[in-house]
PDB file with SEQRES, HELIX, SHEET and CRYST1 records, atoms N, CA, C and O in Angstrom:
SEQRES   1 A   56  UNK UNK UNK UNK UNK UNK UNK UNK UNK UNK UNK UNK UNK          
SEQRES   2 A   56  UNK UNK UNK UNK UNK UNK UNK UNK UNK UNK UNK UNK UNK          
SEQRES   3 A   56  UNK UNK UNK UNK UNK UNK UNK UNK UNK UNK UNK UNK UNK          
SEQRES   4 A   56  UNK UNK UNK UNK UNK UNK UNK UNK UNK UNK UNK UNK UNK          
SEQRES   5 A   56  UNK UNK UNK UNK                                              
HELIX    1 AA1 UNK A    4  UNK A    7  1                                   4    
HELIX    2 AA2 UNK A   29  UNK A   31  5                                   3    
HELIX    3 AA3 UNK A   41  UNK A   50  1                                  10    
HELIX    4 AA4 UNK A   51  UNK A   54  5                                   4    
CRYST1    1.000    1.000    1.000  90.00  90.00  90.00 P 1           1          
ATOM      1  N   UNK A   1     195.536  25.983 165.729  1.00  0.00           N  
ATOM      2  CA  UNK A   1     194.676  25.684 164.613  1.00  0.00           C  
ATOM      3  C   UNK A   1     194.167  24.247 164.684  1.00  0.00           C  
ATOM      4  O   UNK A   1     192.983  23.994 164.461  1.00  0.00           O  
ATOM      5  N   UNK A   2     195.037  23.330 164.986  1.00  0.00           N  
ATOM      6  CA  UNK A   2     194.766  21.864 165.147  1.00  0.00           C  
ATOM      7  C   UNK A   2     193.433  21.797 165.918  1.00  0.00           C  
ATOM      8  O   UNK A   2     192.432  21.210 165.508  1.00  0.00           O  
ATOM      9  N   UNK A   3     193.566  22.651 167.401  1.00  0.00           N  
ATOM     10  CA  UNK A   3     192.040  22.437 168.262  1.00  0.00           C  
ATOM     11  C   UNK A   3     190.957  23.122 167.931  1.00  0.00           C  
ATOM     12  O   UNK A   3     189.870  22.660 168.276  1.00  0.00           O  
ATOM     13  N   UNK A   4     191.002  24.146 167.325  1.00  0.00           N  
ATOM     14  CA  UNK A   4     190.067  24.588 166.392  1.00  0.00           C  
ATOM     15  C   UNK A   4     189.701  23.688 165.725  1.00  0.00           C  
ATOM     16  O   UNK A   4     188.776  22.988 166.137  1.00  0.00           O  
ATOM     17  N   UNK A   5     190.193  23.479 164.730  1.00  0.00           N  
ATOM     18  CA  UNK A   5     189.430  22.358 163.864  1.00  0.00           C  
ATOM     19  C   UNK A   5     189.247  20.925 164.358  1.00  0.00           C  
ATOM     20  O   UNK A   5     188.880  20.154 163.472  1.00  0.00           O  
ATOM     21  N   UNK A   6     189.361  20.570 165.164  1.00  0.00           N  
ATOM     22  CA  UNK A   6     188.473  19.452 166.227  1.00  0.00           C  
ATOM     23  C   UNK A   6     187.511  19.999 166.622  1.00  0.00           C  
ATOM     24  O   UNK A   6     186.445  19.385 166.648  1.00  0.00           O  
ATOM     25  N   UNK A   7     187.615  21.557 167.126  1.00  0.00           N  
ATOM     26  CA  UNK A   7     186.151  21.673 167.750  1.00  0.00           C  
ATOM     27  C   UNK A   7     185.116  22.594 166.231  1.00  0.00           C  
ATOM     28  O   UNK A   7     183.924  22.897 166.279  1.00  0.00           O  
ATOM     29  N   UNK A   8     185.741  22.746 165.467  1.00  0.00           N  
ATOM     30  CA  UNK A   8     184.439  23.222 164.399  1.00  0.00           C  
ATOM     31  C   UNK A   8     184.655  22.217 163.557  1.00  0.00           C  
ATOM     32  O   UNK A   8     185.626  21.559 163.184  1.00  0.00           O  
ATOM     33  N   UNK A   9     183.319  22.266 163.311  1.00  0.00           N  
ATOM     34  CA  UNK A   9     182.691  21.772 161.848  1.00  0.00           C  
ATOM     35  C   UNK A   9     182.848  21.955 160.461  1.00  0.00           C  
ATOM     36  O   UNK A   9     182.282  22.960 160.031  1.00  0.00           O  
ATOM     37  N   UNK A  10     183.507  21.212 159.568  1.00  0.00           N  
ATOM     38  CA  UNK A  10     183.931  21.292 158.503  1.00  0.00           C  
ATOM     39  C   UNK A  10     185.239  22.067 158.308  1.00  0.00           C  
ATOM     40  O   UNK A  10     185.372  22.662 157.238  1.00  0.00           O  
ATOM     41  N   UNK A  11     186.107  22.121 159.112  1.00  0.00           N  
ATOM     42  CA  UNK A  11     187.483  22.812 159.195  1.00  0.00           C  
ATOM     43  C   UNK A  11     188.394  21.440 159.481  1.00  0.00           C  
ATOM     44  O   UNK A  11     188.220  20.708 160.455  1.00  0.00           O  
ATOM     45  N   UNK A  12     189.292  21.256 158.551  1.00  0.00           N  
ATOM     46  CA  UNK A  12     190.349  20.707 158.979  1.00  0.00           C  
ATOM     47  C   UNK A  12     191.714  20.817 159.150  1.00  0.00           C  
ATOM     48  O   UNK A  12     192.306  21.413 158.250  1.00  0.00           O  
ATOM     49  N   UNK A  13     192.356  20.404 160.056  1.00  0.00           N  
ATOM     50  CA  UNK A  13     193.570  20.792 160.257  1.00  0.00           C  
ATOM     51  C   UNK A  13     194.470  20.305 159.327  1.00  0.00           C  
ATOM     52  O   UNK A  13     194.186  19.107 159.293  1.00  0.00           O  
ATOM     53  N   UNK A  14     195.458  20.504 158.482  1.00  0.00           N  
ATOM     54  CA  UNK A  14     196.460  19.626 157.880  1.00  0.00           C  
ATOM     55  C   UNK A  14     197.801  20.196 158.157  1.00  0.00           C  
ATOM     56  O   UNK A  14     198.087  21.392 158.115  1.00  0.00           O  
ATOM     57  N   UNK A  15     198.776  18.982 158.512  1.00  0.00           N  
ATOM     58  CA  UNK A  15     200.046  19.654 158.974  1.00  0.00           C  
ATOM     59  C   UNK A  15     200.654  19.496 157.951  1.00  0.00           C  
ATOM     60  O   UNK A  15     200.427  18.558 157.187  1.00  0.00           O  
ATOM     61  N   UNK A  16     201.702  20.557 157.721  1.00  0.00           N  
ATOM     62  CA  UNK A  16     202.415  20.276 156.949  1.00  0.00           C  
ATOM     63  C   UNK A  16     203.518  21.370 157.298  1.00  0.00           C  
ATOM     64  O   UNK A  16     204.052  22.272 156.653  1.00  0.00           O  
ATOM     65  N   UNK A  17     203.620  20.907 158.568  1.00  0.00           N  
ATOM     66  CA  UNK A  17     205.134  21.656 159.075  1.00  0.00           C  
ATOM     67  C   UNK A  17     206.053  20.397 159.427  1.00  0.00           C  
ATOM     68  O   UNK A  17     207.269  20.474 159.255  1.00  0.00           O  
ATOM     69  N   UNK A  18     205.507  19.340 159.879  1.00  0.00           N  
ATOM     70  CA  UNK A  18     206.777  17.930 160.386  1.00  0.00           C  
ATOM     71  C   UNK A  18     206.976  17.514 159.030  1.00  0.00           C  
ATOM     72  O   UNK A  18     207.325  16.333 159.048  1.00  0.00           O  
ATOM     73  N   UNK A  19     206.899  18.017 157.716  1.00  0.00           N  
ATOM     74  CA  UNK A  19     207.451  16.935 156.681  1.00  0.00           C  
ATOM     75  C   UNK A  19     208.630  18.118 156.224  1.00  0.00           C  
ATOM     76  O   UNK A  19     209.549  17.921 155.429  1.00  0.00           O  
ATOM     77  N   UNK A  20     208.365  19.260 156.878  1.00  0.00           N  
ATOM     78  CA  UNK A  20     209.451  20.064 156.342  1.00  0.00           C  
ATOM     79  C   UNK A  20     211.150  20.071 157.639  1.00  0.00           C  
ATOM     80  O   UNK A  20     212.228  20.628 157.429  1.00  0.00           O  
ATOM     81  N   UNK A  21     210.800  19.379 158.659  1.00  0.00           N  
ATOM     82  CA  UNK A  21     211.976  18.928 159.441  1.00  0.00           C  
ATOM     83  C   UNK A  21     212.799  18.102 159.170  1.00  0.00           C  
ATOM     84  O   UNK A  21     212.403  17.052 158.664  1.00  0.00           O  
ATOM     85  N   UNK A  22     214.188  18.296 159.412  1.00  0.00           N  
ATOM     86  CA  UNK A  22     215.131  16.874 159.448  1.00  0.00           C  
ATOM     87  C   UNK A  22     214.843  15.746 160.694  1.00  0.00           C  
ATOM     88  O   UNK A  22     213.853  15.594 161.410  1.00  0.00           O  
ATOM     89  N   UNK A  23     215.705  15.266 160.654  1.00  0.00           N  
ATOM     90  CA  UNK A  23     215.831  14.258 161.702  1.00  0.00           C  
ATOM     91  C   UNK A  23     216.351  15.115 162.973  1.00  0.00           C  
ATOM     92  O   UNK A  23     216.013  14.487 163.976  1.00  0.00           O  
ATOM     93  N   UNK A  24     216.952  16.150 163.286  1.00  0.00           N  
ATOM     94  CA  UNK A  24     217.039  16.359 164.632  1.00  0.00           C  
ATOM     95  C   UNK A  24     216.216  17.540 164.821  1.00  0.00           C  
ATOM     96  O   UNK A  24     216.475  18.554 165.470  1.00  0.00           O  
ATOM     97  N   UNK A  25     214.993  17.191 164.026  1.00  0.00           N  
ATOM     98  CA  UNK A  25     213.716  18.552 164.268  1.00  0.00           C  
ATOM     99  C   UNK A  25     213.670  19.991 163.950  1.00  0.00           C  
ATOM    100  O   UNK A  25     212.857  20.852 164.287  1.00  0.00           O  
ATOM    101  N   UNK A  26     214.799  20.054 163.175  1.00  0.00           N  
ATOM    102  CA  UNK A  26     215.294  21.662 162.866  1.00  0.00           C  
ATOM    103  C   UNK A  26     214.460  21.217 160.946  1.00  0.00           C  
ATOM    104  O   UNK A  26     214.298  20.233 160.225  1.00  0.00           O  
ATOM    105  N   UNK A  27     214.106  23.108 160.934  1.00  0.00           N  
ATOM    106  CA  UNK A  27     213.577  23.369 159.251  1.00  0.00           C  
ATOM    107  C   UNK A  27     214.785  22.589 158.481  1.00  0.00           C  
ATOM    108  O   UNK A  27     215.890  22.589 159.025  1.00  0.00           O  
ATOM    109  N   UNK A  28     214.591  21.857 157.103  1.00  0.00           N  
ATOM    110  CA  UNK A  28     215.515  21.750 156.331  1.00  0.00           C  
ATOM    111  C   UNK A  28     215.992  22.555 155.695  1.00  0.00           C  
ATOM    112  O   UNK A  28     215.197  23.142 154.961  1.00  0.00           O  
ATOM    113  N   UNK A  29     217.202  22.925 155.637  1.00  0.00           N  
ATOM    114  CA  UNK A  29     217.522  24.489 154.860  1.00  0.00           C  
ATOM    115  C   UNK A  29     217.626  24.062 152.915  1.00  0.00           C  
ATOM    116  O   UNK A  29     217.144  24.751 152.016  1.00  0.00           O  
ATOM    117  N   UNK A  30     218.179  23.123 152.800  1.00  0.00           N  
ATOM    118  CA  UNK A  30     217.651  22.932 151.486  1.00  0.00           C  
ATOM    119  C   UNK A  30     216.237  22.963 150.967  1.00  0.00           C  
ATOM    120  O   UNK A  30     216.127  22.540 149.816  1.00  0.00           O  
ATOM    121  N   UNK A  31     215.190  23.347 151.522  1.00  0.00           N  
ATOM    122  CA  UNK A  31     213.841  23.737 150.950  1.00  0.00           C  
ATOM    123  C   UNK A  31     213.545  25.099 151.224  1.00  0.00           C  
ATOM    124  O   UNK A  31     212.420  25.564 151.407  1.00  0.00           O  
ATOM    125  N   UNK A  32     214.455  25.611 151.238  1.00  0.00           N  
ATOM    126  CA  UNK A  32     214.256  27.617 151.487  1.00  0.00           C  
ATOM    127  C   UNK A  32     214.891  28.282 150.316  1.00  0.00           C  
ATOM    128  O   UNK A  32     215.906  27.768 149.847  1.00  0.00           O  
ATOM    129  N   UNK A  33     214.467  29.226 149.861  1.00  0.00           N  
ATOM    130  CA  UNK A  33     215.222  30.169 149.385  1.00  0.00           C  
ATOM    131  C   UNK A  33     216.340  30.951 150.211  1.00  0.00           C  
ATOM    132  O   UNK A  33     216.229  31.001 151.436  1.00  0.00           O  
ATOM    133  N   UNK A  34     217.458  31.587 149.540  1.00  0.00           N  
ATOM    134  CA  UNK A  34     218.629  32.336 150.029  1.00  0.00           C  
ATOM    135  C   UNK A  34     217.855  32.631 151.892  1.00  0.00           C  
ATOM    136  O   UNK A  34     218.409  32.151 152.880  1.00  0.00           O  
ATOM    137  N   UNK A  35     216.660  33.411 151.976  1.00  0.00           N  
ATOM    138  CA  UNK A  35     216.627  34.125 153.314  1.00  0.00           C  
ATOM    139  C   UNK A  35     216.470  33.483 154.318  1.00  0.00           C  
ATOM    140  O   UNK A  35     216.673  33.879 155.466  1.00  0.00           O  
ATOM    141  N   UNK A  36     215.910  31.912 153.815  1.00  0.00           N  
ATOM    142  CA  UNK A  36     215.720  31.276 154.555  1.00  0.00           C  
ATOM    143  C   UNK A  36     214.160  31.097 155.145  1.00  0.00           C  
ATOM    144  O   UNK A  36     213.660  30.275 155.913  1.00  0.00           O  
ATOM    145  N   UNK A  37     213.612  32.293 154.397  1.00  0.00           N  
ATOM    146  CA  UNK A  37     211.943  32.145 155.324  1.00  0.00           C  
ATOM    147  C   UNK A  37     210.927  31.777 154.293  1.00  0.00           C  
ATOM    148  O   UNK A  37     209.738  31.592 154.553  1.00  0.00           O  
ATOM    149  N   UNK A  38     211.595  31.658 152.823  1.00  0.00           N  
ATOM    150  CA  UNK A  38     210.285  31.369 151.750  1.00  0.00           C  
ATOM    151  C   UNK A  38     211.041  30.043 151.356  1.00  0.00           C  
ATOM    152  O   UNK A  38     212.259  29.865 151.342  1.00  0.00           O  
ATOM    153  N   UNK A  39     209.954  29.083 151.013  1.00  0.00           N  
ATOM    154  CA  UNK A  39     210.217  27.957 150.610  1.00  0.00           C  
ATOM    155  C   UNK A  39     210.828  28.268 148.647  1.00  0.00           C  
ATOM    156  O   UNK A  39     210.622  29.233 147.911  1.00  0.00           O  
ATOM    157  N   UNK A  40     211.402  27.287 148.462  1.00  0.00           N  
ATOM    158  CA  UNK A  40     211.677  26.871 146.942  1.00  0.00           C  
ATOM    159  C   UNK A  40     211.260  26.458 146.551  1.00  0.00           C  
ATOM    160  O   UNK A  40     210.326  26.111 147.273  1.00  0.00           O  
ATOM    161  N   UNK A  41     211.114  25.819 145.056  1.00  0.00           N  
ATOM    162  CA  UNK A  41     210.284  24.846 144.779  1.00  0.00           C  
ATOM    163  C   UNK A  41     209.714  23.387 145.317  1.00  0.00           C  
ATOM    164  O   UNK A  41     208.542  23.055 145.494  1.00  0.00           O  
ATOM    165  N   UNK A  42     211.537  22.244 145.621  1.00  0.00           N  
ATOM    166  CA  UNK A  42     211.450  21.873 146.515  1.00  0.00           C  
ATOM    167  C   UNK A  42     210.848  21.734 147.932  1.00  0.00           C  
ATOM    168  O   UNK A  42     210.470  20.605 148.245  1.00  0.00           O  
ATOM    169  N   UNK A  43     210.739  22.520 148.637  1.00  0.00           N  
ATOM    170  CA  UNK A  43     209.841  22.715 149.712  1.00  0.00           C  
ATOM    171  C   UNK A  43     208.126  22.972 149.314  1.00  0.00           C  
ATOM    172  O   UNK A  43     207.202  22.318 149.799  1.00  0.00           O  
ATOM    173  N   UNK A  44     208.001  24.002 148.391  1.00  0.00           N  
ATOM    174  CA  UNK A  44     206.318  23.509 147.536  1.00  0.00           C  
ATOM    175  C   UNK A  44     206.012  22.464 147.461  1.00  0.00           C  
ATOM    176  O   UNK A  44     205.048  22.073 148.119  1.00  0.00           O  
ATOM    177  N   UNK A  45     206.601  21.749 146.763  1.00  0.00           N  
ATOM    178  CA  UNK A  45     206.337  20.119 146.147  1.00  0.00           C  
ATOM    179  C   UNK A  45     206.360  19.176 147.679  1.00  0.00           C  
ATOM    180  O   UNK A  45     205.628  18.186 147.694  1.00  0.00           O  
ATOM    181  N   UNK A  46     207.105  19.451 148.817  1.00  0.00           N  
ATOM    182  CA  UNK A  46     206.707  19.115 149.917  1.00  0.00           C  
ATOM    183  C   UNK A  46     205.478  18.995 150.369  1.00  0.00           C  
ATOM    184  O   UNK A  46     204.987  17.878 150.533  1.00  0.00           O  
ATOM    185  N   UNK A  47     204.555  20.541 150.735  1.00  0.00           N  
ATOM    186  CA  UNK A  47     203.218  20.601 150.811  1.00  0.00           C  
ATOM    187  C   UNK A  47     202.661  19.764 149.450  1.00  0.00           C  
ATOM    188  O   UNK A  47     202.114  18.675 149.282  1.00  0.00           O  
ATOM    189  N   UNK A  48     202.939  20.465 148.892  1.00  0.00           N  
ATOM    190  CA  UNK A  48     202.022  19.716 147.815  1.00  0.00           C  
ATOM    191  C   UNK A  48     202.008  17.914 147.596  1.00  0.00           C  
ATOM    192  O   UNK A  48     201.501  17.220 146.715  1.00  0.00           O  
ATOM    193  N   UNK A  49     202.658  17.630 148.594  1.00  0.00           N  
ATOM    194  CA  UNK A  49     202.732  15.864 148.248  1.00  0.00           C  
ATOM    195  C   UNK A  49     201.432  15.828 149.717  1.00  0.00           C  
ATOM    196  O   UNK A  49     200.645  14.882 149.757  1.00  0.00           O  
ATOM    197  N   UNK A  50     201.385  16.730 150.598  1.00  0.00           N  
ATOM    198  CA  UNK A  50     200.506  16.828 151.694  1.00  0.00           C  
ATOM    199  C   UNK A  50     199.163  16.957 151.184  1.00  0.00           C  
ATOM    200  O   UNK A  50     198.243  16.166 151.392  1.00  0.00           O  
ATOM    201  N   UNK A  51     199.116  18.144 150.417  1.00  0.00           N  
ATOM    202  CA  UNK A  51     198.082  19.147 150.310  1.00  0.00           C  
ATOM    203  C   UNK A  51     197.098  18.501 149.366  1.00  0.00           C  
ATOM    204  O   UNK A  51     195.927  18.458 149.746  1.00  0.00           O  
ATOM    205  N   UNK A  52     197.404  18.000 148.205  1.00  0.00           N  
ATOM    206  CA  UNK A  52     196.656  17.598 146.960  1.00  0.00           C  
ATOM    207  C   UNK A  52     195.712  16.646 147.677  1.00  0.00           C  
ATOM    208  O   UNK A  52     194.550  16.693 147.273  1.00  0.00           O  
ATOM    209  N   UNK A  53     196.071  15.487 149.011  1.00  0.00           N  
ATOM    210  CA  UNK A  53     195.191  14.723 149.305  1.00  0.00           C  
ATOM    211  C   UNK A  53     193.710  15.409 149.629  1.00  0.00           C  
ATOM    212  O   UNK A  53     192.617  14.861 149.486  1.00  0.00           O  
ATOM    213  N   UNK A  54     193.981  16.796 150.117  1.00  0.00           N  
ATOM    214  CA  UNK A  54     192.794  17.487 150.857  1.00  0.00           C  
ATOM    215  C   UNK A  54     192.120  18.060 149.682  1.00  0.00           C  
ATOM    216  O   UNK A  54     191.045  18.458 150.131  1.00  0.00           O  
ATOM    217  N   UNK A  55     192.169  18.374 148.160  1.00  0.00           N  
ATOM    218  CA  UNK A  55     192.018  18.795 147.636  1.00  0.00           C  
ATOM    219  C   UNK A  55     191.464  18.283 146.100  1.00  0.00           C  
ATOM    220  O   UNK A  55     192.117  17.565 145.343  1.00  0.00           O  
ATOM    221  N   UNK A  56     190.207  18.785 145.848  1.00  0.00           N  
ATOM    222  CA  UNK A  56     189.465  17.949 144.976  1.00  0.00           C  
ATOM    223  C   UNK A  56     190.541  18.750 143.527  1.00  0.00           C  
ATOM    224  O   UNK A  56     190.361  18.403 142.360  1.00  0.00           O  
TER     225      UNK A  56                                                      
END                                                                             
C-alpha cells in the first residue's frame, strides 16, 4: 500500500502498524481484545492519536 500511494495521486499511505509494537517488534498484547486479533479501546485510541492528523 505504501508504493501505491507514492505512485498515485491523492492516496496516502498512513502507518499505523509500528505504533502498535513493543520494543522487541512483536504486537502489544495489551491493545487486543481476549482473541487477540481485534483491538480494544486502548489500541483504537492508538490509531486514533495517528489517524485524526489525516483527517479534517
Amino acid at each position: 500500500m505504501k508504493v501505491y500511494s507514492e505512485r498515485t495521486e491523492n492516496v496516502t499511505y498512513i502507518n499505523i502498524w509500528d505504533i502498535t509494537l513493543n520494543k522487541s517488534g512483536k504486537p502489544m498484547p495489551e491493545i487486543f481484545i481476549q482473541d487477540m486479533l481485534h483491538y480494544n479501546e486502548k489500541g483504537y485510541d492508538l490509531w486514533y492519536s495517528v489517524l485524526k492528523n489525516y483527517i479534517p
